[in-house]
Wavefront OBJ file of the C-alpha trace (Angstrom):
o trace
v 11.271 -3.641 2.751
v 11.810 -1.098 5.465
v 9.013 0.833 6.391
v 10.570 4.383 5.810
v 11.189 3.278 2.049
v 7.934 2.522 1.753
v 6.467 5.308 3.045
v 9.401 7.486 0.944
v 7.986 5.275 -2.420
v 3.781 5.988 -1.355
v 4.661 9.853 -0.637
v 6.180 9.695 -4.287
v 3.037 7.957 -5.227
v 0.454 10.021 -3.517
v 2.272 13.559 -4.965
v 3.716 12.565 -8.224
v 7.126 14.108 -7.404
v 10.194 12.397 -6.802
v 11.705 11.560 -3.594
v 14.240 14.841 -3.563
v 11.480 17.457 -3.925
v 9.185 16.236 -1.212
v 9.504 17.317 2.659
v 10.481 15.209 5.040
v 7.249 16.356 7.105
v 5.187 15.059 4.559
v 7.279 11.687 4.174
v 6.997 11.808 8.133
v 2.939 12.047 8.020
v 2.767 8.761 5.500
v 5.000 7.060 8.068
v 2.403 7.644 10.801
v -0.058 6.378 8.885
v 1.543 3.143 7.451
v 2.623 2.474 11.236
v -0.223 3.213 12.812
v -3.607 2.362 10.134
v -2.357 0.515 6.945
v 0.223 -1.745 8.036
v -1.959 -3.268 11.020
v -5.201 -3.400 8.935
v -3.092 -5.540 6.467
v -1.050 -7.651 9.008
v -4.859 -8.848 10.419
v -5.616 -9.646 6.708
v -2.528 -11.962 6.695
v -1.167 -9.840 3.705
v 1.842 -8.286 5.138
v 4.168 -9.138 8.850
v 5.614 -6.307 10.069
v 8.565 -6.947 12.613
v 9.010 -3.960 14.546
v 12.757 -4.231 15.816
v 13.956 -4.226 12.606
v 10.970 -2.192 11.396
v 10.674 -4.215 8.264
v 7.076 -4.967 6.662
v 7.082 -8.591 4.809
v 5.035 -10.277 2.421
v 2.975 -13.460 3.394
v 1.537 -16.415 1.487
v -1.755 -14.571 0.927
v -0.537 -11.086 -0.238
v 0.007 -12.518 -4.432
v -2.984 -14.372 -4.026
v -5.039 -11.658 -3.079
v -3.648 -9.056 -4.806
v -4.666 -11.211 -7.768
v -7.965 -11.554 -7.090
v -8.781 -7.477 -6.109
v -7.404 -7.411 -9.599
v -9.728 -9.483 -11.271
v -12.958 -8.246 -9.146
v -12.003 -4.779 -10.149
v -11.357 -5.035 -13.630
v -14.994 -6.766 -13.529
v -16.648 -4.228 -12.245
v -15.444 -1.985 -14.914
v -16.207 -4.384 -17.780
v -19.970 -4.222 -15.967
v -19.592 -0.482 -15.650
v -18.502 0.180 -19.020
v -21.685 -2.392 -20.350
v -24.169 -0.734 -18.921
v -25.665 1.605 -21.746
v -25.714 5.362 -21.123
l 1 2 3 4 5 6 7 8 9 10 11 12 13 14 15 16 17 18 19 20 21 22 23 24 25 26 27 28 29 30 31 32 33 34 35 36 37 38 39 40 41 42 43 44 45 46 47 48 49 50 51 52 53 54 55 56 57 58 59 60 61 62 63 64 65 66 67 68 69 70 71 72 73 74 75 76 77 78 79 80 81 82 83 84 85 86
């Protein structure tokens, strides 16, 4: 996926509008930050490659895997949450 449609789809995400009502400033910010925070912080976790020339982020072997397992640690946590009594 190219990085700019990502950061177009977590703009949507973060504002709950659609792609057509946002500004391109704010598109612009969540590009800065994927490129420059997110992206390398999950590229050292082995969950994503990004290849810059083409400025393309990838999946890796890891990314299902783990994705998986945040999954199942955080719907533990609220099974314990919602067992402890009031």
């Amino acid at each position: 996926m190219a990085l700019a449609d990502l950061a177009e789809l977590v703009a949507e995400h973060e504002t709950g509008t659609n792609l057509v009502e946002l500004s391109a400033k704010r598109v612009s910010r969540v590009y800065h930050a994927l490129y420059h925070t997110h992206i390398p912080h999950l590229e050292d976790a082995d969950l994503v490659v990004y290849n810059q020339t083409n400025d393309h982020i990838s999946t890796t072997d890891r990314t299902n895997p783990s994705l998986v397992r945040a999954r199942d640690n955080i719907e533990s946590l609220i099974k314990a949450g919602s067992a402890t009594p009031a």
